[in-house]
C-alpha positions as CSV (number, residue, x, y, z in Angstrom):
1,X,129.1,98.0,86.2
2,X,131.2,101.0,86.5
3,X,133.4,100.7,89.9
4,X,132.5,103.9,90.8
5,X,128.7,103.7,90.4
6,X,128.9,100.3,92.6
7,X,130.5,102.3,95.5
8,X,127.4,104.7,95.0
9,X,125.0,102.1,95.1
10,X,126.6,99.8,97.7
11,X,127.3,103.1,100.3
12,X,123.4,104.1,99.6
13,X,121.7,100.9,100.0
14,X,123.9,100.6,103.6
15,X,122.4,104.0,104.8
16,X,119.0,103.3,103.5
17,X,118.8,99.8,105.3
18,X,120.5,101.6,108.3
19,X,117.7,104.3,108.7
20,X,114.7,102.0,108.1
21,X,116.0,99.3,110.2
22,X,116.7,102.0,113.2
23,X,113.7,104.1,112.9
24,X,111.2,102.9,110.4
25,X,111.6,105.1,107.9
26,X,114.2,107.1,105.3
27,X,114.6,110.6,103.6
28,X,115.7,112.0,101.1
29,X,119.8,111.7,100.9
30,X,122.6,111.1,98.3
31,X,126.1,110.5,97.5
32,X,128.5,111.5,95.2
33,X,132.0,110.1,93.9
34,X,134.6,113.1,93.9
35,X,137.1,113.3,90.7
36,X,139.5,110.4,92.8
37,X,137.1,108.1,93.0
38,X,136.2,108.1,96.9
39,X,132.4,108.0,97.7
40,X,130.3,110.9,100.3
41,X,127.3,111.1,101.7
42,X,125.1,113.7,100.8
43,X,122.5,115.1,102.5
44,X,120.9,118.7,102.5
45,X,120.9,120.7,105.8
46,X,117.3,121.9,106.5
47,X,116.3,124.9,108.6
48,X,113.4,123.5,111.0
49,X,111.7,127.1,110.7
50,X,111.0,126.4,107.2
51,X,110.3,122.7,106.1
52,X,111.0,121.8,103.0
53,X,108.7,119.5,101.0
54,X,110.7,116.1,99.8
55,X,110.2,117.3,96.3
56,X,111.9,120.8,97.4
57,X,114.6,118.3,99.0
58,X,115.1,116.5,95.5
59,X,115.2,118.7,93.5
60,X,118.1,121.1,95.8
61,X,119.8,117.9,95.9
62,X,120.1,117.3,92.3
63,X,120.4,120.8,91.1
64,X,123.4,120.3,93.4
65,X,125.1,117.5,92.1
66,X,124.4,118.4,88.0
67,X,125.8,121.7,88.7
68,X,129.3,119.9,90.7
69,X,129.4,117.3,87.7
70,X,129.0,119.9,84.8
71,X,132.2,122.0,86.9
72,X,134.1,118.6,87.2
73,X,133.7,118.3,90.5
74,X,132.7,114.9,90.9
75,X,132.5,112.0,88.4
76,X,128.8,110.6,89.8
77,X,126.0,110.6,92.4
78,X,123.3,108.8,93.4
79,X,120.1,110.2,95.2
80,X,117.8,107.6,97.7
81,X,114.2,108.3,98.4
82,X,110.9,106.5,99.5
83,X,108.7,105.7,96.3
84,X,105.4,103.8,96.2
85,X,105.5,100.7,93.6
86,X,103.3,98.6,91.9
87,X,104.6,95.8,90.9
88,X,101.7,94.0,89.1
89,X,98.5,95.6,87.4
90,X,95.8,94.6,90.2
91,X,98.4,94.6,92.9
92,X,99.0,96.6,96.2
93,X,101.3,99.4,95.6
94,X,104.6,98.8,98.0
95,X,106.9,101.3,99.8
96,X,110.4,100.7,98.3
97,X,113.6,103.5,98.3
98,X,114.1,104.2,94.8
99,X,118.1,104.8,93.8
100,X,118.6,107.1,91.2
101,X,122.1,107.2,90.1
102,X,123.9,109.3,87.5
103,X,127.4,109.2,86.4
104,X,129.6,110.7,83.5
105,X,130.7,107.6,81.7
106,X,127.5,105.6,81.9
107,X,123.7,107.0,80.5
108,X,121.9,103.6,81.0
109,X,122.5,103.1,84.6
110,X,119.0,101.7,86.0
111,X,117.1,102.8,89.1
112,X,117.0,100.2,91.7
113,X,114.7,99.6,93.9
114,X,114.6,98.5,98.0
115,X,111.5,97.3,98.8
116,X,110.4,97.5,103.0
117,X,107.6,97.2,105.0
118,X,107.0,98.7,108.4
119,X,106.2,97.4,111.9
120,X,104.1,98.9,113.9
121,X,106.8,99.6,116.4
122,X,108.4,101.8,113.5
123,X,110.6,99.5,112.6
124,X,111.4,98.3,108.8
125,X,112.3,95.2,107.3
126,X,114.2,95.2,104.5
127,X,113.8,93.1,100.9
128,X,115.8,92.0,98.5
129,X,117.0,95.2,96.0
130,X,116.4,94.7,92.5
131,X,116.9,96.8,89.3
132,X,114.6,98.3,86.6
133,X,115.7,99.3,83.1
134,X,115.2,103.3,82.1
């Protein structure tokens, strides 16, 4: 793996854990490697006055980061954000964060996974992450 797209997934997967451990839950949030090789978070400032919807969220994010890789202004970035999985045909679907992660030397980088579950007391516990090919 790419050092780079490690620090992207290592730094996500932290902040993930960290906001479903503390409150039960996540949004929508990235990170990006600049052209030295240091990793940032990456979130989008929101006005309260006008929600967006998570896809709005998504999509700002990533229209972001393809325009800041296409000027050269980072090498790679990975997005985070709650997804519903099934894992097996008749199975219950799970809530999982789902790491999409993009870099410019790599085109076969697979999404991985964090699968949770909720307490009542909006607390998370965390599973074990795991990988899925494109």
């Amino acid at each position: 793996m790419i050092e780079e797209v490690e620090k992207l997934l290592t730094h996500s997967v932290e902040y993930a854990t960290e906001l479903l451990v503390e409150m039960g839950e996540s949004y929508p949030f990235g990170a990006f490697a600049d052209t030295i090789g240091n990793v940032h978070p990456l979130e989008m400032e929101i006005d309260t006055k006008k929600m967006p919807t998570i896809g709005q969220v998504i999509d700002n994010l990533t229209g972001y980061c393809e325009g800041e890789m296409k000027a050269s202004k980072m090498t790679g970035y990975a997005l985070a954000y709650e997804v519903k999985l099934q894992l097996e045909e008749d199975a219950e679907a799970i809530d999982a964060i789902a790491f999409d992660i993009k870099h410019v030397e790599a085109d076969d980088i697979a999404l991985y996974y964090l699968p949770f579950t909720t307490m009542p007391e909006r607390k998370a516990t965390v599973g074990e992450l795991f990988a899925v090919k494109r």
